[in-house]
C-alpha positions, 0 to 999 in steps of 0.5 A: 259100798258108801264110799268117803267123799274125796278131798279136792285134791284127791278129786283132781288125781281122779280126774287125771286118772278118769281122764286117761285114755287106757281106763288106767295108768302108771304113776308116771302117766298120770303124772304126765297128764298134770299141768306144771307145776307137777305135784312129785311122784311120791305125792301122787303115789300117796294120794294114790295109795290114799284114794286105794284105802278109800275104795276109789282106786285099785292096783295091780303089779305089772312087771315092777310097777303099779298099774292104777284104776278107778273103781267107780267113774266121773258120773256115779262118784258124782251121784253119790257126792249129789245124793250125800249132799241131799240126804245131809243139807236138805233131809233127803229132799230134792225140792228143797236142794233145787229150790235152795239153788233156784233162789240162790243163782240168777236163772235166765228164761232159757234155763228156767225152761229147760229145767222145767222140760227136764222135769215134764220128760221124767 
């Protein structure tokens, strides 16, 4: 399923919801999870129901209330972000993506080397 890339701030609800530690939770739990200033209820209920017509999130009743999981983890949402990325700045190529990061930060030796022993093991 191609999924639309999150906003920032439904990323940062996604990462709340990763975060908790039954895989899942009430509005009210997730929102527990956020530092104040706490966004409102019916703001994460939004986003919520936004990230659900997405296909990031689903829900289930559970007595009165809306349970909520993610439908896809931290690191697969990441590798298709990485992957669009790509495939729409550097026309599918992964050299061009690591070169155009390679001349852009300040890579110490340390870095450099284990990038490149990342690279013999595959």
């Amino acid at each position: 399923m191609k999924r639309k890339n999150l906003t920032k701030s439904e990323f940062q609800v996604m990462e709340h919801l990763w975060n908790m530690p039954a895989g899942g939770g009430f509005i009210g739990e997730i929102l527990a999870d956020y530092p104040d200033p706490k966004p409102a209820y019916t703001t994460l209920a939004t986003f919520l129901k936004i990230l659900a017509t997405k296909g990031f999130v689903k829900s289930r009743l559970v007595g009165k209330m809306l349970w909520y999981t993610p439908l896809l983890t931290r690191e697969e949402y990441i590798e298709q972000f990485l992957i669009h990325v790509k495939d729409t700045f550097f026309s599918g190529s992964f050299s061009s993506l690591v070169s155009f990061f390679a001349h852009r930060e300040n890579l110490g030796e340390d870095e450099i080397n284990e990038i490149l022993s990342i690279i013999d093991k595959k």
